[in-house]
C-alpha positions as CSV (number, residue, x, y, z in Angstrom):
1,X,5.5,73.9,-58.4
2,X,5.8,70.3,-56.3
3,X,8.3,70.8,-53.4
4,X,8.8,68.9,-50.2
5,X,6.8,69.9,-47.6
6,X,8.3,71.9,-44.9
7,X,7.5,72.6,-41.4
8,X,6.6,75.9,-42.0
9,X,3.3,74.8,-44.4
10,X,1.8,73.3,-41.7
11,X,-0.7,75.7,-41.5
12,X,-1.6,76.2,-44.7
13,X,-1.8,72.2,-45.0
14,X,-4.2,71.7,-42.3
15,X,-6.2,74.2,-43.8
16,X,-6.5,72.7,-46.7
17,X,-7.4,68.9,-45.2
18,X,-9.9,71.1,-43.5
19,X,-11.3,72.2,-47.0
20,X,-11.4,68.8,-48.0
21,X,-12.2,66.9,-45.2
22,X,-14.1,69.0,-42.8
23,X,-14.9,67.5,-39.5
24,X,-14.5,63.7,-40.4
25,X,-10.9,64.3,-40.4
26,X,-9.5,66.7,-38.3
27,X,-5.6,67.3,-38.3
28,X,-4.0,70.1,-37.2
29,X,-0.8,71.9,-37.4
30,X,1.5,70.0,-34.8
31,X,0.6,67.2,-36.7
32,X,1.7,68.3,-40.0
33,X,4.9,69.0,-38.3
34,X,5.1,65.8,-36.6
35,X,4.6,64.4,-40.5
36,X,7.6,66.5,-41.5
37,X,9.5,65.0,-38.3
38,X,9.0,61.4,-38.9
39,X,12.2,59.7,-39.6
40,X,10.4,56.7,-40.8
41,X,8.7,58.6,-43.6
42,X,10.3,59.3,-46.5
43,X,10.7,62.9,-47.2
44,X,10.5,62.9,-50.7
45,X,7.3,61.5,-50.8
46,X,5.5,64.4,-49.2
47,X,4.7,67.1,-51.4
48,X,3.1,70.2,-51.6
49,X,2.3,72.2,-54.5
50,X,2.8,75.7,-54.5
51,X,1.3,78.2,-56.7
52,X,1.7,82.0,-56.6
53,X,3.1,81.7,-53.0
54,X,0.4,80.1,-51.4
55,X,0.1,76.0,-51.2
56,X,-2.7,75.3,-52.4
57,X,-2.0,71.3,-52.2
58,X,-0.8,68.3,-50.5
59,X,0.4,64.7,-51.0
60,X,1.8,62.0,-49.9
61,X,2.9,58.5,-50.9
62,X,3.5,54.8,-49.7
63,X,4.9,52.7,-52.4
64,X,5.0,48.8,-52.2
65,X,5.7,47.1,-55.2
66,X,3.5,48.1,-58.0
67,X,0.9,49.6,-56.1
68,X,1.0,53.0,-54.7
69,X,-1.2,54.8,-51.6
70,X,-2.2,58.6,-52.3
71,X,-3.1,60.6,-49.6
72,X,-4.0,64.0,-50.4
73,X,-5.7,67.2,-50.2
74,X,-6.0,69.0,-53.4
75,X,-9.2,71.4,-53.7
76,X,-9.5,74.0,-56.5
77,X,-8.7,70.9,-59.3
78,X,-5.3,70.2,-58.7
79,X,-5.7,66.2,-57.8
80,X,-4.3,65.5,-61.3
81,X,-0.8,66.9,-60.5
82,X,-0.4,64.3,-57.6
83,X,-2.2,61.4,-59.3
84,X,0.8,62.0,-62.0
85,X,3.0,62.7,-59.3
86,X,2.7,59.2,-57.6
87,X,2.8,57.7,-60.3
88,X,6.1,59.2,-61.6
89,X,7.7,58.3,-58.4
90,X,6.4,54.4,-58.7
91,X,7.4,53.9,-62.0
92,X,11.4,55.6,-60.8
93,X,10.8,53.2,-57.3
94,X,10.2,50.3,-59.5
95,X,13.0,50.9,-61.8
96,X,10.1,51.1,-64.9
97,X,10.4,54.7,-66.1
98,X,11.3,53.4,-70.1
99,X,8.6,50.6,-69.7
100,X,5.6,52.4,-71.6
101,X,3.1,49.5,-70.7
102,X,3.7,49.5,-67.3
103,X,1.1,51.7,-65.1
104,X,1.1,51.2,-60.6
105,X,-2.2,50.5,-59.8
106,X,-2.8,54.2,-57.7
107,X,-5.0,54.0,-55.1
108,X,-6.1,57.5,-53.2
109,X,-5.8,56.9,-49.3
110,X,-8.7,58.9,-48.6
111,X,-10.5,59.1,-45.3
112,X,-13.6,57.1,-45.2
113,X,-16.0,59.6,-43.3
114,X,-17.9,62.1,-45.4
115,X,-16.0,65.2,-47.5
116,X,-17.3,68.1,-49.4
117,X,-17.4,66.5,-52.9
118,X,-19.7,69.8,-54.3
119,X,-17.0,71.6,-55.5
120,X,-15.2,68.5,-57.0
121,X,-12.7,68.5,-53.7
122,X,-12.4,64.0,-54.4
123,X,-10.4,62.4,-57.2
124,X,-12.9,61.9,-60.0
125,X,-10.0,59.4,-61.1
């Protein structure tokens, strides 16, 4: 289940940019709270997904116009569910949602030093 994230998962979501990341990235806790304290950031547009009581994924979103910035950290497969995440919320931001033909051009935010890619932990997309 996507839900907003809450300051309580900010353990479990540095963890899992940890996963992803590694080293080339590191964020911790405070900051996922600091995230979650940011007036200037939509709340709505930071998600995590929760599965069996654990979170097991993060997202978040910057919309402009048709195009739409992804960051996320999603091991264990579960990129697809923001990928159609972000673009549900572009296509209701846009005012599109009954235009078929339109797609937002989706763009993953992710950090340009060196992940794990060996167990698939990047968008293939």
């Amino acid at each position: 289940m996507l839900r907003e994230l809450r300051e309580s998962d900010a353990e479990e979501v540095a963890a899992l940019f940890q996963t992803v990341y590694g080293d080339e990235r590191p964020i911790d806790a405070e900051e996922i709270v600091s995230w979650a304290n940011n007036s200037e950031v939509k709340t709505e547009w930071m998600r995590v997904l929760e599965l069996d009581g654990r979170v097991v994924g993060y997202g978040d979103i910057m919309i402009e116009d048709d195009e739409v910035a992804l960051d996320a950290a999603a091991p264990g497969g579960h990129w697809d569910t923001f990928f159609e995440w972000a673009e549900e919320q572009a296509l209701a931001e846009v005012g599109r949602e009954s235009d078929s033909s339109f797609r937002p051009d989706i763009t993953p935010r992710t950090w340009r030093g060196t992940a794990d890619t060996s167990s698939g932990a990047l968008p293939t997309r």
